[in-house]
MDAnalysis code that builds the backbone (N, CA, C; Angstrom):
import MDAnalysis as mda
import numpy as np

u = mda.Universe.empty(294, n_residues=98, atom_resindex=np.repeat(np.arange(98), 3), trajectory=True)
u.add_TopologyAttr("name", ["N", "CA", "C"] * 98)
u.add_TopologyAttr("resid", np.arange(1, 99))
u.add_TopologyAttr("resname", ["UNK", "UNK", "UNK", "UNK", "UNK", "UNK", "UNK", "UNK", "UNK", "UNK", "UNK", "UNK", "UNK", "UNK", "UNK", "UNK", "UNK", "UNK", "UNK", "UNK", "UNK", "UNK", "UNK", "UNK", "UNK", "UNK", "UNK", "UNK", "UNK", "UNK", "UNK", "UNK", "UNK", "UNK", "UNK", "UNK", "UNK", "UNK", "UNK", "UNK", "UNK", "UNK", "UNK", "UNK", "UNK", "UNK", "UNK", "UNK", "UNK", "UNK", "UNK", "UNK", "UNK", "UNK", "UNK", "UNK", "UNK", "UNK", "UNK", "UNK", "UNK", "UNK", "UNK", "UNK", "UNK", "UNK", "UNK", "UNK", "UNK", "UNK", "UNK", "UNK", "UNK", "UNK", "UNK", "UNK", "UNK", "UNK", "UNK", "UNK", "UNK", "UNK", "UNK", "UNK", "UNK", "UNK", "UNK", "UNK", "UNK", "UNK", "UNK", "UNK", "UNK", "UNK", "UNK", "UNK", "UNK", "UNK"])
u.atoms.positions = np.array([
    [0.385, 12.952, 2.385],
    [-0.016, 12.134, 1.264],
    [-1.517, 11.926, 1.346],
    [-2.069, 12.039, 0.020],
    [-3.650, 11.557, 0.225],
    [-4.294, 10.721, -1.276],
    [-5.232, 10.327, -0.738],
    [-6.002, 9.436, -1.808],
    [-7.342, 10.491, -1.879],
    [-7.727, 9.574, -3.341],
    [-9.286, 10.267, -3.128],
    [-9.727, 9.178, -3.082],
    [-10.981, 8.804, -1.947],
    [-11.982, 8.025, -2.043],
    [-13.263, 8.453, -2.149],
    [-13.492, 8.034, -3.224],
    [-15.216, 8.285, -3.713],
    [-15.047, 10.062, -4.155],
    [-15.572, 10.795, -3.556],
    [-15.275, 12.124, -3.510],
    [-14.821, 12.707, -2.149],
    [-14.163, 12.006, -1.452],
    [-13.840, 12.861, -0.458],
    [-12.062, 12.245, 0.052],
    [-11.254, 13.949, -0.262],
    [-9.972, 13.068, -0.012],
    [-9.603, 13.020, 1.651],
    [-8.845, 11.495, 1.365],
    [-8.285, 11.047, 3.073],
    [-7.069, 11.824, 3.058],
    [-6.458, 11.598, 4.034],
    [-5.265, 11.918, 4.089],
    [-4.426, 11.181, 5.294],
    [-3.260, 10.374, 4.963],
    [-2.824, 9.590, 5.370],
    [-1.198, 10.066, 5.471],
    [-0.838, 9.599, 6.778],
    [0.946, 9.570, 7.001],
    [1.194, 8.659, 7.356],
    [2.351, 8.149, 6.696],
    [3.240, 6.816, 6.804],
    [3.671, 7.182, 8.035],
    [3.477, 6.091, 8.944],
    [4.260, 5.988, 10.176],
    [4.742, 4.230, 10.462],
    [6.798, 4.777, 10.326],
    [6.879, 3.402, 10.560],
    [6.796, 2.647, 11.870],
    [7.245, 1.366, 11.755],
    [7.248, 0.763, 13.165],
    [8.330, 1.108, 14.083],
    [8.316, 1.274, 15.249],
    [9.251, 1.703, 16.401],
    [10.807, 0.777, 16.290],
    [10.400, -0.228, 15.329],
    [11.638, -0.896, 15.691],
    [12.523, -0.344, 14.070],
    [11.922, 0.262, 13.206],
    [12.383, 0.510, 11.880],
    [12.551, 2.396, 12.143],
    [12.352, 2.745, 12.901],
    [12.003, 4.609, 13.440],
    [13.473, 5.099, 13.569],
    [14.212, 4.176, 14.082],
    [15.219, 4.133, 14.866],
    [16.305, 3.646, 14.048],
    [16.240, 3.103, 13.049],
    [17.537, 2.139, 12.414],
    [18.098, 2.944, 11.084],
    [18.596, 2.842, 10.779],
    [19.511, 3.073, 9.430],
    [19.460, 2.593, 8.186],
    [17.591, 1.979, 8.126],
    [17.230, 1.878, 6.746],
    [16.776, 2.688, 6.155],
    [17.263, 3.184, 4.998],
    [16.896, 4.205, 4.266],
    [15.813, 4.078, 3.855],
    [14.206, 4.829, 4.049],
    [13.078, 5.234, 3.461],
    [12.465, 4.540, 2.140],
    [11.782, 3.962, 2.464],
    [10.468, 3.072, 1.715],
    [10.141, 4.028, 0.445],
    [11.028, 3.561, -0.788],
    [10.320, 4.414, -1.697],
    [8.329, 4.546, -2.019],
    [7.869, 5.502, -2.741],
    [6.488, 5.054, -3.000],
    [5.812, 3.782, -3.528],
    [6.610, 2.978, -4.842],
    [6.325, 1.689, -5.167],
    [5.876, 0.774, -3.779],
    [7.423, 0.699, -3.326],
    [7.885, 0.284, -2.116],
    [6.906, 0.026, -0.876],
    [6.403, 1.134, -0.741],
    [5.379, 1.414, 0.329],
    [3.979, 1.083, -0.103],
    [3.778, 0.680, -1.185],
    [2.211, 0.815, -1.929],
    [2.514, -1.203, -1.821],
    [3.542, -1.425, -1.962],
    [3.288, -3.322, -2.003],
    [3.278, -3.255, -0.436],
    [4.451, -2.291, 0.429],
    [4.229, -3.108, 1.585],
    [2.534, -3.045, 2.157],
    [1.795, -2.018, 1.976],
    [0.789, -2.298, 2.035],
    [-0.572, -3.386, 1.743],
    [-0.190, -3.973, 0.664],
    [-0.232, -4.684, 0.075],
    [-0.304, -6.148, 0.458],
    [0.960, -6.218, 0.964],
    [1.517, -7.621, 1.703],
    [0.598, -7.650, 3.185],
    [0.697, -6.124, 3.902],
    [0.179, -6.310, 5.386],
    [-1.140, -6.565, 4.453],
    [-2.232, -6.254, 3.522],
    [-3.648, -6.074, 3.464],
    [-3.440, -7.921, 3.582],
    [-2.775, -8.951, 2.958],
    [-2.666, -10.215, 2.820],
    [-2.600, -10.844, 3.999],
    [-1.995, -10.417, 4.981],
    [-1.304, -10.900, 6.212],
    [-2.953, -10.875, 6.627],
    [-3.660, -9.604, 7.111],
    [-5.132, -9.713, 7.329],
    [-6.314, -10.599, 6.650],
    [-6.313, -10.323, 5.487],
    [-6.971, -11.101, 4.774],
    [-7.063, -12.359, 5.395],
    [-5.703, -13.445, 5.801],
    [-5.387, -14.553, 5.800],
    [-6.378, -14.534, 7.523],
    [-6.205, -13.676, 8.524],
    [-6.739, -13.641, 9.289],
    [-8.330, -13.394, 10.046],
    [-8.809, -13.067, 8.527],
    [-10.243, -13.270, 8.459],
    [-11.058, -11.635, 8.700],
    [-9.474, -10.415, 8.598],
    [-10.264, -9.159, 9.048],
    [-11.249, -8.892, 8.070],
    [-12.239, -7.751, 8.014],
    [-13.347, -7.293, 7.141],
    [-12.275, -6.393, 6.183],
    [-12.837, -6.044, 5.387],
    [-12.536, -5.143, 4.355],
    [-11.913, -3.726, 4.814],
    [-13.335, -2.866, 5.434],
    [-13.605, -1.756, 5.706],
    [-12.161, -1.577, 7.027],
    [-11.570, -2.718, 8.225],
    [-10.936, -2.932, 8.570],
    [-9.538, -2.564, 7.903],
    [-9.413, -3.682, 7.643],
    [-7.903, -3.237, 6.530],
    [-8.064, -2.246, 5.614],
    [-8.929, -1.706, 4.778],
    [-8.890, 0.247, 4.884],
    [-7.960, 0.927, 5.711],
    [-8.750, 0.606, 6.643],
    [-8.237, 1.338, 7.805],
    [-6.645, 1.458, 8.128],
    [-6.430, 0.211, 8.496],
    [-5.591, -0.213, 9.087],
    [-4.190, 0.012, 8.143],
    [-4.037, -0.104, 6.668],
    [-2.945, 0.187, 5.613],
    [-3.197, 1.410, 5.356],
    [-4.630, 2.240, 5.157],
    [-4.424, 3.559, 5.584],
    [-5.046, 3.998, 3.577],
    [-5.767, 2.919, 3.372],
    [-5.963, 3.513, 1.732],
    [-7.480, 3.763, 1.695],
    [-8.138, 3.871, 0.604],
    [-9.427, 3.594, 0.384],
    [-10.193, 2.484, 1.268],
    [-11.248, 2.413, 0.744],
    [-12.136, 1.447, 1.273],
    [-12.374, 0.132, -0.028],
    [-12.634, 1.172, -1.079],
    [-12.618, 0.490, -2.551],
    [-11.357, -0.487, -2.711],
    [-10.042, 0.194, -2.654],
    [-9.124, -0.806, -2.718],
    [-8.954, -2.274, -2.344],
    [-9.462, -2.048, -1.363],
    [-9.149, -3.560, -0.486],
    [-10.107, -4.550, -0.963],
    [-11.290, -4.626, -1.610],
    [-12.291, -5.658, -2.141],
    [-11.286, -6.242, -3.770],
    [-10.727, -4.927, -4.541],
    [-9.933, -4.933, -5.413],
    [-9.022, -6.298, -4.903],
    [-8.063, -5.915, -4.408],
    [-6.672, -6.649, -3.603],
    [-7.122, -7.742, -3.158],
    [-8.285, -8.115, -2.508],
    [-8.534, -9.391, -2.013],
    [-9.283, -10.234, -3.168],
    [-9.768, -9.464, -4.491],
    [-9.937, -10.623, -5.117],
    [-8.924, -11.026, -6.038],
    [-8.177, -9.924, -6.360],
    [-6.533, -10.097, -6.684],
    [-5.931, -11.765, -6.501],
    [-6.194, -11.091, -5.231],
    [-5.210, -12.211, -3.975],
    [-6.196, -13.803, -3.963],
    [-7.393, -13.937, -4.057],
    [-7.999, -15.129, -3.981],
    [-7.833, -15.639, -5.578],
    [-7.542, -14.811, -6.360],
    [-7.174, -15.273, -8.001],
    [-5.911, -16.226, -8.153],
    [-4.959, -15.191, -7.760],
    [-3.854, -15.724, -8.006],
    [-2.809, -15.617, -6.388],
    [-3.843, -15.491, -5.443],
    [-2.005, -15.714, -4.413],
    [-1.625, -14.141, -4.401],
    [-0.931, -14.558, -3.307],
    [-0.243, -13.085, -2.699],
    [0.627, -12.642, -3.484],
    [1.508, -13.550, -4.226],
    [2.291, -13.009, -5.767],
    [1.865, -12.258, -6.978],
    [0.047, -12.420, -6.594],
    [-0.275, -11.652, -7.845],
    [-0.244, -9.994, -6.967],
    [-0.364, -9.911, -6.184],
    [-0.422, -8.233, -5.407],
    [0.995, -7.839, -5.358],
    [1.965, -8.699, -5.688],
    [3.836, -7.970, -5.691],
    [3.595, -6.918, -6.879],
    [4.749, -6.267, -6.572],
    [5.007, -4.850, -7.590],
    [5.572, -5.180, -8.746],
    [4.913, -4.709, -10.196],
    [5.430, -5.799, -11.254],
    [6.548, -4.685, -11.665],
    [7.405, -4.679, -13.110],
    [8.331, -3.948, -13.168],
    [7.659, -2.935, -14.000],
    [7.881, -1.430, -13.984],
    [7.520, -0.349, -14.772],
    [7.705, -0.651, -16.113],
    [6.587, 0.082, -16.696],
    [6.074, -0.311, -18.181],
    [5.436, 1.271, -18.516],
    [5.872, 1.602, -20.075],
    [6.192, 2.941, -20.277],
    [7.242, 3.951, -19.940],
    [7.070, 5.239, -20.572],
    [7.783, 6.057, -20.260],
    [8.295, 6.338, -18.925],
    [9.418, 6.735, -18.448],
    [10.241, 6.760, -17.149],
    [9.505, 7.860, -17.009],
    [9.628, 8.234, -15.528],
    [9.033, 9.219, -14.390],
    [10.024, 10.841, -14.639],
    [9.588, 11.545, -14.452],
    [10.429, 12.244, -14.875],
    [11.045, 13.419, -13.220],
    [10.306, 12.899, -12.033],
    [10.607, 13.085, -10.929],
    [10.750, 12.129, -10.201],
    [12.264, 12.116, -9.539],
    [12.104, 10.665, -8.359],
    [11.545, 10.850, -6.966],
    [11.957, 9.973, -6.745],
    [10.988, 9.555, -5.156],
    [11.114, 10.711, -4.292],
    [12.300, 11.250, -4.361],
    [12.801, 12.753, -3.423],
    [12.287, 14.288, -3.735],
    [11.752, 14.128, -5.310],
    [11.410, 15.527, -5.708],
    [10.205, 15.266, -5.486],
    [9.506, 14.334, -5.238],
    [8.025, 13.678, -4.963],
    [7.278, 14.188, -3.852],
    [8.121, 14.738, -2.937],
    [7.608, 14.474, -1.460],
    [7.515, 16.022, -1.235],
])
């Protein structure tokens, strides 16, 4: 999976946690995975990391995270939840995606 930042693309792999590697939850769709990111960028935020940090660390842009944190100082960590799809349906799911 990759982003483009600025002009140069990253490239990033989801790696879950050791205690979720192992269990019998079925796979973080993309929505899915784009809030949980989301939520951890909040969890930091609250902890005073830098920006360029949580980049890092959720694995997106650099740009994003100034986005998300003023999101989040607007309205609360509820304004960064995943709202419900608006427009035309997808015409590939999460499985033909990958």
């Amino acid at each position: 999976m990759w982003w483009l930042c600025g002009w140069e693309p990253i490239w990033v792999a989801y790696q879950p946690s050791p205690s979720v590697a192992g269990s019998s939850l079925p796979p973080l769709s993309r929505p899915q995975l784009a809030e949980a990111r989301r939520v951890r960028a909040v969890e930091l935020f609250e902890d005073s990391v830098s920006n360029a940090d949580i980049a890092t660390a959720v694995g997106v842009c650099a740009e994003s995270v100034p986005r998300w944190r003023r999101v989040w100082e607007q309205g609360g960590a509820s304004a960064l939840r995943r709202r419900a799809a608006t427009g035309r349906p997808p015409k590939l799911d999460d499985a033909q995606t990958r």
